[in-house]
C-alpha positions as CSV (number, residue, x, y, z in Angstrom):
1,X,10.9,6.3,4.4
2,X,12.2,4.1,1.6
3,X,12.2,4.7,-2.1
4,X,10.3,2.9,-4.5
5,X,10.9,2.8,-8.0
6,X,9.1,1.8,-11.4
7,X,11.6,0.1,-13.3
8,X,14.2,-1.8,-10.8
9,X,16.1,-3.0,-14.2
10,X,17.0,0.6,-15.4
11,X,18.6,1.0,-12.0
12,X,20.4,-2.1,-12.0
13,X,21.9,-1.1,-15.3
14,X,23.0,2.2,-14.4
15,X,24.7,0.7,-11.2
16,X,26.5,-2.2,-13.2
17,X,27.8,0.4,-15.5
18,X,28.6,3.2,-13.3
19,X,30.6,0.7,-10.5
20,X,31.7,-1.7,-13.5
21,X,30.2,-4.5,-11.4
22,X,30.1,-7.5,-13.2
23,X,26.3,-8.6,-14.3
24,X,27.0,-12.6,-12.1
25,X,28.1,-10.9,-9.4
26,X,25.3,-9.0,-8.3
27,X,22.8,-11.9,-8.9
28,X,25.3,-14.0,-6.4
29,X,24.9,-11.4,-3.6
30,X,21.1,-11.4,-4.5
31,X,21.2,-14.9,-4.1
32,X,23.5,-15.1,-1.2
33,X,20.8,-12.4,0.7
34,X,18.2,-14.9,-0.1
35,X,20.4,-17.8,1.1
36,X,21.2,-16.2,4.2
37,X,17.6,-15.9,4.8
38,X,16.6,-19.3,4.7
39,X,19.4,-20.5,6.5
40,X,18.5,-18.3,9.5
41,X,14.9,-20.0,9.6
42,X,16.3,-23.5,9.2
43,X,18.3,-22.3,12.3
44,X,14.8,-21.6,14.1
45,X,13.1,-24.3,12.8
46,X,12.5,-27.8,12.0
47,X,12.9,-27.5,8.4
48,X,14.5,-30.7,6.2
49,X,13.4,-29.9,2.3
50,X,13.7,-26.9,-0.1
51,X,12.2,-26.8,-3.0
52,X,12.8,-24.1,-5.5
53,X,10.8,-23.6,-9.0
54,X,12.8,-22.0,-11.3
55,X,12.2,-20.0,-14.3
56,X,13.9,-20.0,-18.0
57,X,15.4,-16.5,-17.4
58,X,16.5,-14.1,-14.5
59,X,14.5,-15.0,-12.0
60,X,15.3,-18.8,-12.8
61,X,19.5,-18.0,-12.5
62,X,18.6,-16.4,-8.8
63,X,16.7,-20.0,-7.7
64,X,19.8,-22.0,-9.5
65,X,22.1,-20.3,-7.5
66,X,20.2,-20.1,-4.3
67,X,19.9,-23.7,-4.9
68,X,23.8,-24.3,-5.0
69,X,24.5,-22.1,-1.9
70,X,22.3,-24.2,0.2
71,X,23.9,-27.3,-0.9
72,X,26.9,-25.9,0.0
73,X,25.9,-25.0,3.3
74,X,23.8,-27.8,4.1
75,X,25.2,-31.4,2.5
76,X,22.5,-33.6,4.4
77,X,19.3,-30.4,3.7
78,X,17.0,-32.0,0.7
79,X,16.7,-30.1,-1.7
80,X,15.1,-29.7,-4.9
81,X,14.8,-27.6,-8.1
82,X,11.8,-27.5,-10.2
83,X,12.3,-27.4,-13.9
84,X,9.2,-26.7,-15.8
85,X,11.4,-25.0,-18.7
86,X,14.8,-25.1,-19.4
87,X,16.9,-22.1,-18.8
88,X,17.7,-19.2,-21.9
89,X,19.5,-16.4,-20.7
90,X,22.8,-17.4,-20.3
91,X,23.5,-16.8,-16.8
92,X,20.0,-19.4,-15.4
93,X,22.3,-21.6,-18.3
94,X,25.7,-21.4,-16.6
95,X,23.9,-21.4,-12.7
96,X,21.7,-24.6,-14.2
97,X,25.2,-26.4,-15.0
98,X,26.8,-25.9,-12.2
99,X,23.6,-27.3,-10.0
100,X,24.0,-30.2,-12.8
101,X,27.4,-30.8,-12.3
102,X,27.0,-31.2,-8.0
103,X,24.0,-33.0,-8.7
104,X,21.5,-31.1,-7.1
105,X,18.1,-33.3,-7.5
106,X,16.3,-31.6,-10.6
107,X,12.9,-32.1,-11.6
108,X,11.7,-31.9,-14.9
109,X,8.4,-30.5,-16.8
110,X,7.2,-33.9,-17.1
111,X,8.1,-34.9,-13.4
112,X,6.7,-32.0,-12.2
113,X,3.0,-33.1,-11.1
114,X,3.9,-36.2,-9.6
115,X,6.8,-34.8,-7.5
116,X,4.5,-32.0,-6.0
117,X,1.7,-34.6,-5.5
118,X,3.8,-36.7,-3.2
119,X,5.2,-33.4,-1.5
120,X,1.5,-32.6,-1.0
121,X,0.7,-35.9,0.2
122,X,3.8,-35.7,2.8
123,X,2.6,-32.5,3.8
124,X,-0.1,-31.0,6.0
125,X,-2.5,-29.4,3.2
126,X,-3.6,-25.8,4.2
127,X,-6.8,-24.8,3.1
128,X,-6.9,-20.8,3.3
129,X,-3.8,-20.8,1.2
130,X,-2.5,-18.3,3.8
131,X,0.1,-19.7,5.7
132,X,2.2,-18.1,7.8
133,X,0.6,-14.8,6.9
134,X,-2.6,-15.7,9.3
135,X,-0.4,-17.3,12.0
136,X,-0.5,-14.7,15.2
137,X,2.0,-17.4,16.9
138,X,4.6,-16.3,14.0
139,X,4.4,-13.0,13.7
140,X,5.0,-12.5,17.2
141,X,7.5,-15.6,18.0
142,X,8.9,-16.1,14.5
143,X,7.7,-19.5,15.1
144,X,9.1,-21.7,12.8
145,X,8.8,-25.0,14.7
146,X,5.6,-26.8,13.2
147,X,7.0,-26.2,9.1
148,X,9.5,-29.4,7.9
149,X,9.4,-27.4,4.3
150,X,10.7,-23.9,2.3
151,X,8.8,-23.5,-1.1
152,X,11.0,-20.8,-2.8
153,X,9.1,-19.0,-6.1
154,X,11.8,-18.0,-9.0
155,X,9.7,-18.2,-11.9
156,X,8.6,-15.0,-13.3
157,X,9.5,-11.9,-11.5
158,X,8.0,-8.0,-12.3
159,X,8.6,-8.2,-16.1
160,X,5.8,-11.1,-16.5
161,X,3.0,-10.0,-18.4
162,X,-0.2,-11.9,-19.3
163,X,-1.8,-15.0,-17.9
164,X,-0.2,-18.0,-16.7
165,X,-0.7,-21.3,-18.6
166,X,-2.6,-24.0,-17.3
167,X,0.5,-25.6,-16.7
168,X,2.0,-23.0,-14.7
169,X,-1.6,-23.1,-12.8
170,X,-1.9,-26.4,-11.6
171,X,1.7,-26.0,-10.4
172,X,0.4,-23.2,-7.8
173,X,-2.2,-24.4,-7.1
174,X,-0.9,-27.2,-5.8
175,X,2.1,-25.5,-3.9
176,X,0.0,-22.6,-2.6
177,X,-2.3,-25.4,-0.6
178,X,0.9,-26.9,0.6
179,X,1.8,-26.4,4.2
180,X,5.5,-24.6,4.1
181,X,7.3,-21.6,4.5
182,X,6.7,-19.4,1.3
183,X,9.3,-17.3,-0.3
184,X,9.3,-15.4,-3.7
185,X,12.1,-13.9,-5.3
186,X,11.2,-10.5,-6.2
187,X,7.6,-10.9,-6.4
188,X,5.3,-13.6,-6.1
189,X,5.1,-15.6,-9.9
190,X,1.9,-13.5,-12.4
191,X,0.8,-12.4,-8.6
192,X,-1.0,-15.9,-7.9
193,X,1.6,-17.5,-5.5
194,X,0.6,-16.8,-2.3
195,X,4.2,-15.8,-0.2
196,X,4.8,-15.3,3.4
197,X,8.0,-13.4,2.7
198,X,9.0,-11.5,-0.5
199,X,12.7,-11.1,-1.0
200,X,12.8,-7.5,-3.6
201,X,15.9,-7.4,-4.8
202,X,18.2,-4.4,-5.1
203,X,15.6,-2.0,-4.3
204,X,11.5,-2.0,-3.6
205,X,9.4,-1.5,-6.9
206,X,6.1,0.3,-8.0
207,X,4.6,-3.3,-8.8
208,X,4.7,-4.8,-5.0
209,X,2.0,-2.1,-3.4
210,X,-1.0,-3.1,-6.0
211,X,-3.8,-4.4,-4.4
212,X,-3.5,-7.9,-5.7
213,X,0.2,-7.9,-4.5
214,X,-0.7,-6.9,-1.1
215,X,-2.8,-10.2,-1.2
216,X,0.1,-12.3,-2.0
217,X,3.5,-10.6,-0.6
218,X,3.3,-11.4,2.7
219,X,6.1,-9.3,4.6
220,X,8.3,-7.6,2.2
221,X,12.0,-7.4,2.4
222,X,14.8,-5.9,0.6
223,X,18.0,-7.4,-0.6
224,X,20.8,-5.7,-0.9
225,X,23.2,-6.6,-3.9
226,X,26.3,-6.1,-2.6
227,X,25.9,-2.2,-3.0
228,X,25.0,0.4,-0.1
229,X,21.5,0.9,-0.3
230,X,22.3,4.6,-0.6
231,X,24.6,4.4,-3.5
232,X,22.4,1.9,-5.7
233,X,19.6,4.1,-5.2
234,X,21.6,7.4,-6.4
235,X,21.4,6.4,-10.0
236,X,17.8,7.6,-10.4
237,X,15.0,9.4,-8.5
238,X,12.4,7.3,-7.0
239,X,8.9,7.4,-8.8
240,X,7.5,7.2,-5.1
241,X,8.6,6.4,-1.1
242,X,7.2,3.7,1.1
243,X,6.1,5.8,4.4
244,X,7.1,4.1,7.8
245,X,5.7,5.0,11.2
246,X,8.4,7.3,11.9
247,X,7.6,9.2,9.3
248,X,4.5,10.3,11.5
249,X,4.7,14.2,13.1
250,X,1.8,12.8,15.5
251,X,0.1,16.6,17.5
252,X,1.9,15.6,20.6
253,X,1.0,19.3,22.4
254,X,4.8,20.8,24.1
255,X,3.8,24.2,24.3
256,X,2.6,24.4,27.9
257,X,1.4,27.7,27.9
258,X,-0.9,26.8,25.4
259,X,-5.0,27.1,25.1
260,X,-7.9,25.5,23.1
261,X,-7.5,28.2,20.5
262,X,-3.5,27.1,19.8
263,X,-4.8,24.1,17.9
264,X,-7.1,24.9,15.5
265,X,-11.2,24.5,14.7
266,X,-11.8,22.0,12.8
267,X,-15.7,22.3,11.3
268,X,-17.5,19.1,9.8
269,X,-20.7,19.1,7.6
270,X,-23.4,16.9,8.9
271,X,-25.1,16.2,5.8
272,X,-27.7,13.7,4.7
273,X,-25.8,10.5,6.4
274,X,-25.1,13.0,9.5
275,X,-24.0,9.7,11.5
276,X,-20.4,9.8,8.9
277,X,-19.8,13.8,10.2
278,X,-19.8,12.4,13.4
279,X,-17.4,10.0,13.0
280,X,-14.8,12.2,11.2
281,X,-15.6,14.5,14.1
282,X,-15.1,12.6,16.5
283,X,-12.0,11.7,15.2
284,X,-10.6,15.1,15.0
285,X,-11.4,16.1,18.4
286,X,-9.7,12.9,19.3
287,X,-6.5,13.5,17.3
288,X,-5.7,17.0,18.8
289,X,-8.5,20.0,17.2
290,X,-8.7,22.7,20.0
291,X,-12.5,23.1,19.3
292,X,-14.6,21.0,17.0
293,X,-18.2,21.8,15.4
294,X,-20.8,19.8,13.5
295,X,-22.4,21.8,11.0
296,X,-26.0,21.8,10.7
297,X,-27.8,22.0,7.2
298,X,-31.4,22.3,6.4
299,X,-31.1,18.0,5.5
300,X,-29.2,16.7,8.0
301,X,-30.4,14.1,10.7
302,X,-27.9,14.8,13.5
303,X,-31.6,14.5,16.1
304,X,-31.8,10.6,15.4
305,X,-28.1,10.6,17.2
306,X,-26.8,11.1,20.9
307,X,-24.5,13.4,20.5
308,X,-21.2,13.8,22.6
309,X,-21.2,17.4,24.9
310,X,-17.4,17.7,23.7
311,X,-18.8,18.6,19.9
312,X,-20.6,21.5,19.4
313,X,-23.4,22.2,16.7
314,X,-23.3,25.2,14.3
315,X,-25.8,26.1,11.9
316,X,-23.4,28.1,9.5
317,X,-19.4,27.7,10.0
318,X,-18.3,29.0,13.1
319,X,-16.2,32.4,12.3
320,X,-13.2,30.6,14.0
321,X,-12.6,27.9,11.9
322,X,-9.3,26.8,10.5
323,X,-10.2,23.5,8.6
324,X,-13.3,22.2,7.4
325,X,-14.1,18.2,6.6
326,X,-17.0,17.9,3.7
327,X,-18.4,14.7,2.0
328,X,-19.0,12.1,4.7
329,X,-22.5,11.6,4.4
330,X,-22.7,14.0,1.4
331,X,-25.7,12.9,-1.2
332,X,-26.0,15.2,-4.2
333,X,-29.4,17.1,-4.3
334,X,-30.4,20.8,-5.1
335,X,-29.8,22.0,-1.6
336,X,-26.7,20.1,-1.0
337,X,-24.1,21.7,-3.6
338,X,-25.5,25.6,-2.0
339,X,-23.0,23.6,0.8
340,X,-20.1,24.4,-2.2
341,X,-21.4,28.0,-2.1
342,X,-20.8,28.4,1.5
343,X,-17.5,26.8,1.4
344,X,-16.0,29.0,-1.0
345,X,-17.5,32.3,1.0
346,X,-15.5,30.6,3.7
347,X,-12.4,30.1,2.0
348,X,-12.2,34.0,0.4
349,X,-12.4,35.9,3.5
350,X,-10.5,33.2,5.5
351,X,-6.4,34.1,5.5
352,X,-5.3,30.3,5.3
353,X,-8.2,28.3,4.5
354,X,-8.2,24.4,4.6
355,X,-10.4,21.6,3.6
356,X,-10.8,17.8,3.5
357,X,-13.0,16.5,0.9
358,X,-14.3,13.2,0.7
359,X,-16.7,10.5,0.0
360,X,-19.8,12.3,-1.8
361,X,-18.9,14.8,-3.2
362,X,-16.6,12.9,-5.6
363,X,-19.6,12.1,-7.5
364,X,-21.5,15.9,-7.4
365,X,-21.8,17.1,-11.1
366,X,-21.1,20.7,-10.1
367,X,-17.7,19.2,-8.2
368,X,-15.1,19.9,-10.8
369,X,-15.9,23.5,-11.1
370,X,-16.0,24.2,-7.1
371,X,-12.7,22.6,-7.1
372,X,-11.0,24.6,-9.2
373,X,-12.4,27.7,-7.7
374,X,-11.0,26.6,-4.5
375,X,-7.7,25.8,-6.3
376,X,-7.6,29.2,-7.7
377,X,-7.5,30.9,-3.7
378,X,-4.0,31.9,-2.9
379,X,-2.7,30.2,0.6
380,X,-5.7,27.1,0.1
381,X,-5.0,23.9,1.6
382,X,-6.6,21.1,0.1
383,X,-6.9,17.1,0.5
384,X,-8.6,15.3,-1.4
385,X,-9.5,11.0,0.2
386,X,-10.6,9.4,-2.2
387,X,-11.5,5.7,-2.3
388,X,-10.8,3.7,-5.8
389,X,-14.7,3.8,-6.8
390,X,-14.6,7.7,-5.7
391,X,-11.5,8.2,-7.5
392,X,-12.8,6.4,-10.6
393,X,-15.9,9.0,-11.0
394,X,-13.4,12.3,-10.4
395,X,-11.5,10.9,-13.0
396,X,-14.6,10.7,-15.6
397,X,-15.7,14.3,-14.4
398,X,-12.2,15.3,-15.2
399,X,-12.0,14.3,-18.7
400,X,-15.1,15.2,-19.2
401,X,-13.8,18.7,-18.3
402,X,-10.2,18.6,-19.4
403,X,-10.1,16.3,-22.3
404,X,-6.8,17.6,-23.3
405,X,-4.9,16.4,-20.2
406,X,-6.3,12.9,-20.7
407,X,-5.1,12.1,-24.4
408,X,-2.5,9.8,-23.0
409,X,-5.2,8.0,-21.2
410,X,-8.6,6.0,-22.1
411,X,-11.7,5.2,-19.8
412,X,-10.0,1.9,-19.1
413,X,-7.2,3.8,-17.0
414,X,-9.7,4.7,-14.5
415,X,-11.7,2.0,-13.7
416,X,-11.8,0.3,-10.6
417,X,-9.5,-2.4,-11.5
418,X,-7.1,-0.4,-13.1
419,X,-6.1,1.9,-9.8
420,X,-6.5,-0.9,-7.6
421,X,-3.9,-3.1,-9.8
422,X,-1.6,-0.9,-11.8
423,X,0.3,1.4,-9.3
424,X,2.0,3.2,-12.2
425,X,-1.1,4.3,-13.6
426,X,-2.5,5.1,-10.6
427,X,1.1,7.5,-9.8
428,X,0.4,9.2,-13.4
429,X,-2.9,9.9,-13.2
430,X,-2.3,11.1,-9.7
431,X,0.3,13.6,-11.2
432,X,-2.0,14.4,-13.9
433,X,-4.4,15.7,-11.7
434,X,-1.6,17.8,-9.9
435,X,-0.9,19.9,-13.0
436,X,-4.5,20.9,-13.0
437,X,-4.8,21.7,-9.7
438,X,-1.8,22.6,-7.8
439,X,-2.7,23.1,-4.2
440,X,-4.5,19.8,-3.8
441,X,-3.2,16.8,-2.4
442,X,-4.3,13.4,-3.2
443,X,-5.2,10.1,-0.9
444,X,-6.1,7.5,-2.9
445,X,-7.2,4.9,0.1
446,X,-7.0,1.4,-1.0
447,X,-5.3,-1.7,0.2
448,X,-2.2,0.4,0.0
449,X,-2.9,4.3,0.3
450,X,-1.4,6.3,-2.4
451,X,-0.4,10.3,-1.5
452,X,0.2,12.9,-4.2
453,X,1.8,15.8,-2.7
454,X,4.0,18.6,-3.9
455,X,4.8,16.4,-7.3
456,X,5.7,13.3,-4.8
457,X,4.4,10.0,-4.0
458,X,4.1,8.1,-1.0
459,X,2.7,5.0,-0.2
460,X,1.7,3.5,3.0
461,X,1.1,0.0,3.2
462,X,1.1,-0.4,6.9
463,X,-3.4,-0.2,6.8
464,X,-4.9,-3.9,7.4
465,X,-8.1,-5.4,6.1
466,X,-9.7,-4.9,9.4
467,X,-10.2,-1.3,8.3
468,X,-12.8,-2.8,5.3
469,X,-15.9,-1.4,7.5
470,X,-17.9,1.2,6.9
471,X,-17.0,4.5,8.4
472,X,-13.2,3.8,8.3
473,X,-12.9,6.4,5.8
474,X,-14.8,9.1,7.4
475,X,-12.0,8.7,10.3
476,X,-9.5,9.4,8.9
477,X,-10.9,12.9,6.7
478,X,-11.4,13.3,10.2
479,X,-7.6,12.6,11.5
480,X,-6.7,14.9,8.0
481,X,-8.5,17.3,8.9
482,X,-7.7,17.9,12.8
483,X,-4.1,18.4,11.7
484,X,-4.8,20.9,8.9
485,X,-6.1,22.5,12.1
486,X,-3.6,22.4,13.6
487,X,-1.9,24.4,10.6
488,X,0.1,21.0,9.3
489,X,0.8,21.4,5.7
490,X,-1.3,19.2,3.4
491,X,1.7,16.7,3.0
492,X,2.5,16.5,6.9
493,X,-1.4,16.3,7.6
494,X,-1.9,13.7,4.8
495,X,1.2,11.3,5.9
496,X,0.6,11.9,9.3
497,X,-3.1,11.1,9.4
498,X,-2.8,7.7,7.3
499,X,0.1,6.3,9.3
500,X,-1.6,7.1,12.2
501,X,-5.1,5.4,10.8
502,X,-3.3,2.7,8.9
503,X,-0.6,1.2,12.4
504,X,-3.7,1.5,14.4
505,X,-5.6,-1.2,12.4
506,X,-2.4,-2.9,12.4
507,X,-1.9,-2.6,16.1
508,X,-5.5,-3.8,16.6
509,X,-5.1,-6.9,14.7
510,X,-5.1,-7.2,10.9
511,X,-7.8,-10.4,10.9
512,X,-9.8,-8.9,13.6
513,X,-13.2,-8.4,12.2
514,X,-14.7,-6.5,15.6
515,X,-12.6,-3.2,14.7
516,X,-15.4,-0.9,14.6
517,X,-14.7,3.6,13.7
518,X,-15.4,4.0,17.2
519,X,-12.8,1.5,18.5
520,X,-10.2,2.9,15.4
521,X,-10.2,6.1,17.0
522,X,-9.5,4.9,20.6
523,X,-6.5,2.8,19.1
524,X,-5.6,5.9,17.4
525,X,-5.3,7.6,20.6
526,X,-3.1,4.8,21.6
527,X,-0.6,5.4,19.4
């Protein structure tokens, strides 16, 4: 896993100080990273023109220098700096010069339109404004062969607050329908140009895993500044670490003397949408549960479904159980919360009791209390999945309960578009919710899938949009709670079971729009 922090500039400070490396210097080995880069896709490609939009301050000296490099390397390679406003911080000044002085062509605010409508007209308009992101041919050839042009974006990096002028809008507009190879340094301008790569530099940030960001990234890399990644990163603890695959402890079974009992029970509430409990038990069969049971209740419809033998059907929870999954399907009535009755029966005279809660029952009234009675059981496991709408309503119901831990915080901090789009926010709220309940642990499922865990975050942003279909969510409370089953921990099960859920959607195809809960669960098994 890599780390992930909130404020990149704190940590580039900290490192300039404590190595006594000089501020130009590490913006040249940013820019010499981001040189390198293109240079090896001019190598695989047909490409004849750069052009680089540069800001007024930091991000600006990083396109001025990258600039210069490639005119270095390159004497016969067009290429082309856009100048909607000159540079202020002293270094874009001094870069600026020294592209002045080897008289790289510069284009000015007032040039500006006419130079990118010619570009445009010279260029193969693309329509989706997706590029390279949507080409299967690149991803799996790093086919470079049919692009003539590099569009590099070093206007505003993370610091950018606001809305971009008009100005600043026709410019992307104009580049982002542009057919090219599509770099930003950092992060993609106010999150409206639309990049096939993003260069981070230094170190990966908080602000790259919003939703919006994951529209417009396009593969994210990091640049090193001429520091070991290990020793830059030392200077402060990350606010959170971006998972990768092998980060997965998948239920691969090496004990060969074992039975069906070795691997847990994992119990699933059929409710009023029974069809969801079948899903997230499904899933858990498939992802390693030694026995698994649908649970009747009095308002389920489990007899409008053909039911696989492998499951078994319980009308109370099976004496045997080591996990159980409730809230796929979940409506709130009168009956439906005695279901929090029988839970918590469960979980006292159970020695290690474990639970997945989900969908539904984010939106019971009598939720928050339940909760912390569960919370308040010595040895409970608990994981909570969340999606952002889900997550919203806990979050009302919380401060409707615990005002106090919410003074920091108003109703806007937990609205939709506030979790999906401010990753720090989503992190401290996350936290917040920690300190009230200890033994839970958090998925927040999104476009990129937040985990709370044992005062940690962890993000995964492996998942695809294929996975934007209904019961997607119930499989993986399934996958969660097979492994809490299995006796995972709740961090183990959480990681484990969205890295598993989130590369098989990858591995089907991220565009596919045929990836159905049945056929996620066979890729699953796949894996």
């Amino acid at each position: 896993m890599k780390k992930v922090f909130e404020n990149p500039s704190e940590l580039e400070n900290l490192a300039k100080q404590e190595l006594s490396i000089p501020p130009f210097l590490m913006m040249e080995n940013a820019a010499r990273f981001l040189s390198d880069f293109i240079i090896n896709i001019i190598k695989k490609g047909k490409i004849s023109q750069i052009v680089i939009l540069c800001g007024k301050g930091n991000n600006g000296d990083d396109g001025f220098a990258l600039a210069r490099l490639l005119r270095t390397a390159y004497e016969n390679l067009s290429v082309t700096i856009l100048v909607p406003q000159m540079p202020v911080s002293a270094e874009a000044k001094t870069q600026f010069e020294m592209c002045q002085k080897l008289a790289i062509h510069t284009v000015f605010s007032d040039e500006i339109n006419t130079f990118l409508q010619n570009l445009a007209a010279d260029s193969q308009i693309n329509s989706d404004f997706n590029n390279l992101y949507n080409f299967s041919d690149f991803k799996n050839q790093n086919n470079f062969s049919s692009f003539s042009s590099i569009i590099v974006d070093c206007l505003f990096g993370i610091g950018f607050h606001g809305e971009l002028s008009k100005e600043f809008l026709q410019i992307f507009d104009i580049l982002n329908k542009i057919k090219a190879v599509k770099i930003a340094c950092d992060i993609p301008s106010a999150l409206y140009f639309h990049a096939d790569f993003t260069v981070t530099m230094g170190a990966h940030k908080t602000a790259l895993f919003s939703d919006k960001a994951k529209a417009v990234c396009g593969t994210i890399i990091q640049a090193p500044l001429g520091i070991p990644s290990n020793v830059f990163e030392s200077f402060l603890p990350p606010d959170a670490f971006l998972l990768e695959m092998s980060d997965a402890k998948l239920p691969f079974r090496k004990n060969k003397s074992a039975h069906k009992g070795t691997y847990g029970h994992t119990s699933v509430f059929a409710c009023q949408k029974s069809g969801a409990a079948i899903l997230a038990a499904t899933s858990a069969l498939n992802f390693g549960s030694g026995l698994t049971s649908l649970i009747k209740t009095s308002f389920s419809d489990l007899d409008q479904f053909k039911i696989s033998p492998e499951l078994m059907i319980n009308d109370l929870i099976p004496a045997k159980t080591t996990a159980i999954v409730l809230g796929p399907g979940f409506c709130e009535d009168e009956k439906s919360v005695l279901i929090f009755d029988e839970v918590l029966e469960w979980f006292n005279k159970t020695e290690n009791p474990a639970i997945v809660l989900d969908a539904g029952v984010f939106s019971c009234k009598n939720f928050i209390p339940f909760l912390k009675k569960l919370n308040s059981i010595s040895n409970a496991k608990i994981v909570l999945t969340p999606h952002l709408l889900e997550m919203s309503r806990f979050l009302e119901h919380l401060n409707n309960f615990f005002p106090e831990k919410f003074q920091d915080f108003d109703k806007n901090d937990f609205s939709v578009q506030t979790l999906a789009n401010n990753p720090n926010k989503k992190i401290a709220l996350s936290k917040k919710i920690m300190q009230i309940f200890p033994n839970v642990t958090i998925v927040i499922k999104s476009a990129n899938t937040f985990i709370t865990t044992e005062n940690q975050v962890f993000i995964c942003d492996e998942g695809r949009q294929n996975l934007a279909k209904g019961g997607s969510g119930d499989v993986l409370a399934g996958l969660i709670g097979s492994l809490l089953a299995q006796r995972y921990s709740t961090k183990d099960a959480a990681i484990t079971g969205v890295l598993a859920h989130a590369n098989a959607s990858k591995k089907f195809g991220g565009e596919a729009y045929d990836l159905t809960p049945e056929k996620l669960i066979n890729e699953i098994s796949n894996l």
